[in-house]
N, C-alpha and C positions, 0 to 999 in steps of 0.2 A: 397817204403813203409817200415816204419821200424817193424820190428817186436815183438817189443813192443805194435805196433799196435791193435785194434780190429778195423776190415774189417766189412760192413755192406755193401750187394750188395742192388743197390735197393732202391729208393728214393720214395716211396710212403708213407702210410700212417704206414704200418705196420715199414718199413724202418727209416723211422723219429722218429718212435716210439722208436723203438729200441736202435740208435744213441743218443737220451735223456737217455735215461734208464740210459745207459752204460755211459754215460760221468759223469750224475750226480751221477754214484758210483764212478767215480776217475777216467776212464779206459780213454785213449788214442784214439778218434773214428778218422776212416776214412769211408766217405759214399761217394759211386759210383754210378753216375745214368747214365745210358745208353742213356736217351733225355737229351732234351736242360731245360726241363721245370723238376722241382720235384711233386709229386702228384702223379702222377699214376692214378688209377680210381676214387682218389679224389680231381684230378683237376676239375675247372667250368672252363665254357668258360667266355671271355669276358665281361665286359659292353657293352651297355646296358642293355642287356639281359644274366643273369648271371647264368646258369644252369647246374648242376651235372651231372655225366656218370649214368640216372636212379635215381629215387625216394630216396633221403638221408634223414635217420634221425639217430640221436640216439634216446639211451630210459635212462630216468633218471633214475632208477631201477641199471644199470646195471655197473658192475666195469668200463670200459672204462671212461663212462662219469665221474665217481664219481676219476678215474688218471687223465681225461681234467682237471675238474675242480679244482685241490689241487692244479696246475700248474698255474690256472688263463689264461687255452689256450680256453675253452668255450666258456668266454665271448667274446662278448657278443653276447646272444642266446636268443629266444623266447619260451616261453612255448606254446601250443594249446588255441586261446581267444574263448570265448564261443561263439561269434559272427561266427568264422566260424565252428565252429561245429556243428554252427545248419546249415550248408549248407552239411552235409553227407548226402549220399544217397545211395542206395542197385540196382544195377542191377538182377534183375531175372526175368527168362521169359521173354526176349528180349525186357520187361520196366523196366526203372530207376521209382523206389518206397522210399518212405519215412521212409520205416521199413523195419529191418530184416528180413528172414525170423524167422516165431515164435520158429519154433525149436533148431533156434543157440540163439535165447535170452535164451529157456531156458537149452540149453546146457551150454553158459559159465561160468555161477555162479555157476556151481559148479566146482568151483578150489581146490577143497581138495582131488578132482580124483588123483590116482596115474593112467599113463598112462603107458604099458606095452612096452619093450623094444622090444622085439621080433614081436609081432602084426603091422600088416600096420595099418593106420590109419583110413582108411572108415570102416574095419569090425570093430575097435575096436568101431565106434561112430555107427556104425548100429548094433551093439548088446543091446543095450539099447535102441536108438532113431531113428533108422528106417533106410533103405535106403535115403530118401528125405534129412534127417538131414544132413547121415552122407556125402552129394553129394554136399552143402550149406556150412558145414563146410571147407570142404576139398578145395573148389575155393577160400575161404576166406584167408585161409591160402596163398595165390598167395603172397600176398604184402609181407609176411616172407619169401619165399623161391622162388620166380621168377623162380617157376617150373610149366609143365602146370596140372600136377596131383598130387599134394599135398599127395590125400588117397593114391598113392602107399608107402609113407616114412615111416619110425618108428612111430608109437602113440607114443611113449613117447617124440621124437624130434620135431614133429609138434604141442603135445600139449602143450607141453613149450612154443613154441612160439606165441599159441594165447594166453594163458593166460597173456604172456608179451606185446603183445601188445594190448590187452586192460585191461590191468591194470591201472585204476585210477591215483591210487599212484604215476606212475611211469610216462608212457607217454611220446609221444613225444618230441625230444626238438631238437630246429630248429637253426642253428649256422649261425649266420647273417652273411651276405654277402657270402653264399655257405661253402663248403666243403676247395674251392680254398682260404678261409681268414683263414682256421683254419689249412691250407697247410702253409699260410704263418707266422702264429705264430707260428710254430711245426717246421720251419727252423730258423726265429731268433732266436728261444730256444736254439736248437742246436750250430749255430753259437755260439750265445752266453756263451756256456760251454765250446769250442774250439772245436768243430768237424769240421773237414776239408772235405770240401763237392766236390766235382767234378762233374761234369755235363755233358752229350756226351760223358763219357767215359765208353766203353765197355768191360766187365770183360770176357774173355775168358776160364782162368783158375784158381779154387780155388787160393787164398795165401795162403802162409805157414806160419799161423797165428790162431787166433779163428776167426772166420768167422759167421756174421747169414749173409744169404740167402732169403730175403725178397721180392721174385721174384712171378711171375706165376708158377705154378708148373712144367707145361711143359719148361720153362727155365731152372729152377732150375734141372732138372731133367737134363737137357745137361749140364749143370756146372757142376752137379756133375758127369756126364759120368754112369751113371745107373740108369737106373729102380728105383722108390722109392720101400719100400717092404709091403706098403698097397695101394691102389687105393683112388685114390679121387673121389668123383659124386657132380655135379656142371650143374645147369639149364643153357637153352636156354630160352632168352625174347628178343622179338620187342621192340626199345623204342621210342618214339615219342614226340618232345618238341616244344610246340608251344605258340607262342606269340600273344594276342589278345586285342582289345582294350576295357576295362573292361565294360560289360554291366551287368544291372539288371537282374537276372534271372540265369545268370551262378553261377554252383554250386562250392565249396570248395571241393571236394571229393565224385567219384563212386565208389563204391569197385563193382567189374562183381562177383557176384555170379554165372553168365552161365560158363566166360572162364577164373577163376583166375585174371583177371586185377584188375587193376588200375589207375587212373587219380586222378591228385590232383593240386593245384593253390596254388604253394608253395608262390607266392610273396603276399597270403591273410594272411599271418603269417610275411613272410620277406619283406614290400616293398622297399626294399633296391635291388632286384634282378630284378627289371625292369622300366622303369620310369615313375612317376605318369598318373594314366590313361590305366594303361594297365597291364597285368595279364601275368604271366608266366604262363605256365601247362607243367606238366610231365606226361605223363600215361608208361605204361609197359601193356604187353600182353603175356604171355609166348607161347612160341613154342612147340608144339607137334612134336614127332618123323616124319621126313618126309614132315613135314607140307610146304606146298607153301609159300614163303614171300609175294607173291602180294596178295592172298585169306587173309593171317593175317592181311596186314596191310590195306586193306578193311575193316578186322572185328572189327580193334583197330581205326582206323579212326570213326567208328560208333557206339565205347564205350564211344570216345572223343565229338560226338557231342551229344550223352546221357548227358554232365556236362557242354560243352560251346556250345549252339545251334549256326549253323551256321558258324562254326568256320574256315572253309577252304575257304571260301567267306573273314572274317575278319582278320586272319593270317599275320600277320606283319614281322614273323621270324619265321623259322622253321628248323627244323634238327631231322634226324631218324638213327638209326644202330640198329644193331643184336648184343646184350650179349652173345656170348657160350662161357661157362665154366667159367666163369669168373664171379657169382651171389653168390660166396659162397658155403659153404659146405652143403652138403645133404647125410644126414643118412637113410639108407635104414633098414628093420627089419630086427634086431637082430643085430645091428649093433650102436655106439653111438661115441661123438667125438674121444673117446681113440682110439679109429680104424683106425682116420684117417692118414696120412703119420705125424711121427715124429718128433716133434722139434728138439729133440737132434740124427745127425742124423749119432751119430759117427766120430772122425777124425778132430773135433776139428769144425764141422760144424751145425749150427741152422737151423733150420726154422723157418719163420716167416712169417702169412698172414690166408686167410680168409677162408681156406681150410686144416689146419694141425690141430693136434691134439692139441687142444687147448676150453674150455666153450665160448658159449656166446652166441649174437644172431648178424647173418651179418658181419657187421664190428668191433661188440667188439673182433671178435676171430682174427682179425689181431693186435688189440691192446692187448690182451690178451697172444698172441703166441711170441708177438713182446718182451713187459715185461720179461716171462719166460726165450726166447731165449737168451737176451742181460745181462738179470743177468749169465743165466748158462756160457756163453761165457767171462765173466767179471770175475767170480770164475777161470776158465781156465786158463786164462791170468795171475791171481796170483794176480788181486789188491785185497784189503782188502781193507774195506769201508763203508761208510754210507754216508745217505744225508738227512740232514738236513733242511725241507723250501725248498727243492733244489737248496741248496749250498753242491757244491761235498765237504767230507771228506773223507782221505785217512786212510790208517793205523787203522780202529777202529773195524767193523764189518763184515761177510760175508752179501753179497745182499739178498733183501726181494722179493718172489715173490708175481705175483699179484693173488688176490684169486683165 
């Protein structure tokens, strides 16, 4: 490696991100990925049946999508058709219902609440709206934070994130042919700028270089030979993905009001992710401290047949794993991203991924942390630069981060 270089360990989404950043300001990248495959937790699997690590989405609201799309890595994506939004449905009280409960309808419209940094989130919503409410909101929240109790996090972190996810405005947007097509624009991108990519190759020891770290944290954290010096808190969730062959009556979407889940029929937005005639489903169920996996995945097998009746009888493909630590960052009260472990993390080293101190919601904070990381690491390095369209220019500018 020369060192002139900029080192980018880590080939997933945060990783790739980074590698663009940093090329399209001028910088020299080299990217290491430890598998044979790039992605990370945003690889899909195969055709036929083409499915994410857990329920993916962006939200058009949010910087990430609004850096995809400048890039023209998006496209092409689907927005939510109203045809299946009329198949949402509400799990409470051990029935799938056609309505919310009434108290989170009239909890979420009002979004001009300021929600308190320090307060957990059930007393802040049962200081106004009751226990019941705040017990309805709090599971809802599951699909933002694939945690199995939402009311223990910050009010102010979990109500950011409903009001972002149901925000109109904003909303879902769905990147056809999975995560793993927008894996594979985010590498010819790269290539394309001149990143030198490597594959199966295992990084043992920092270089002696600027470096971003776009790892697990737990890796990162033996790369770096230390302790980081904040903690990260990161859910446990069941996930469960099954292929059926599409009948009338299966729904687009339960959200579990009892256990936090989720199920959703992502190939009713992408029929590109399984072949005509047949329905993908993702559901998640998070895990409780301690909790049995056979007891959950009894409990999420019978959230799944609440949205595709009969589904283990019709099951064409299937596949299940356990998410821990690996769902993303979770803020606890009193506590908010700035808390979390570092980007800049001294010594000529970044972070970058879904769990450092970095805004957003999910996955914008690996593209968010990814942005900041590869420009400060770029500054380091000493090019000077802008970019244009993204066409690198050398010699002109210091890099821009992302909001």
């Amino acid at each position: 490696m020369s060192r002139d270089e900029l080192v980018v360990v880590g080939g997933g989404l945060a990783g790739l991100v980074a590698a663009v950043t940093a090329a399209e300001a001028g910088a020299d990248v080299r990217l290491v990925e430890s598998h044979s495959r790039l992605g990370g937790r945003a690889r899909s699997t195969p055709a036929p049946f083409v499915a994410n690590e857990g329920p993916h989405v962006f939200y058009g609201d949010g910087a990430a999508w609004s850096w995809l799309r400048r890039r023209g890595l998006a496209d092409p994506y689907r927005r939510l058709p109203p045809a299946a939004a009329a198949g949402i449905r509400f799990r409470r009280g051990g029935r799938v219902r056609a309505t919310p409960p009434p108290g989170l309808v009239r909890l979420l419209p009002r979004r001009r609440r300021t929600a308190p940094v320090e307060q957990d989130f059930r007393s802040w919503v049962a200081g106004t709206h009751g226990d019941e409410v705040a017990a309805a909101a709090s599971s809802f929240a599951g699909v933002a934070t694939f945690t199995a109790d939402p009311g223990r996090l910050s009010a102010a972190f979990v109500w950011e994130r409903l009001l972002r996810v149901t925000n109109p405005a904003g909303g879902p947007r769905y990147v056809v042919g999975g995560w793993g097509a927008l894996v594979d624009r985010l590498e010819a991108r790269a290539r394309g700028l001149g990143v030198v990519i490597e594959t199966g190759s295992h990084v043992a020891t920092l270089p002696d270089r600027p470096t971003v770290v776009a790892t697990s944290l737990p890796a990162a954290r033996a790369l770096l030979g230390r302790p980081l010096a904040t903690p990260a808190v990161s859910g446990a969730t069941l996930l469960l993905d099954v292929a059926v062959p599409r009948r009338r009556g299966d729904l687009f979407v339960v959200s579990d009001i009892d256990e936090a889940g989720w199920v959703e029929a992502f190939s009713r937005v992408d029929p590109s992710l399984a072949p005509a005639g047949s329905d993908l489903v993702q559901a998640q169920r998070p895990l409780r401290e301690g909790e049995d996996r056979a007891a959950a995945s009894r409990a999420l097998a019978e959230l799944v047949d609440g949205a595709v009746p009969g589904w283990q009888e019709r099951t064409t493909w299937c596949r299940s794993a356990v998410a821990r630590g690996r769902t993303g960052a979770l803020d606890l009260p009193g506590s908010t991203w700035r808390d979390r472990p570092a980007v800049d993390q001294g010594d000529d080293v970044f972070l970058a991924g879904d769990e450092v101190a970095a805004p957003g919601l999910l996955s914008e904070v690996s593209v968010t942390s990814a942005v900041t990381a590869a420009s400060a690491a770029v500054t380091r390095l000493g090019v000077r630069h802008s970019a244009v369209d993204g066409v690198p220019r050398r010699g002109l500018v210091a890099p821009r981060r992302l909001g």
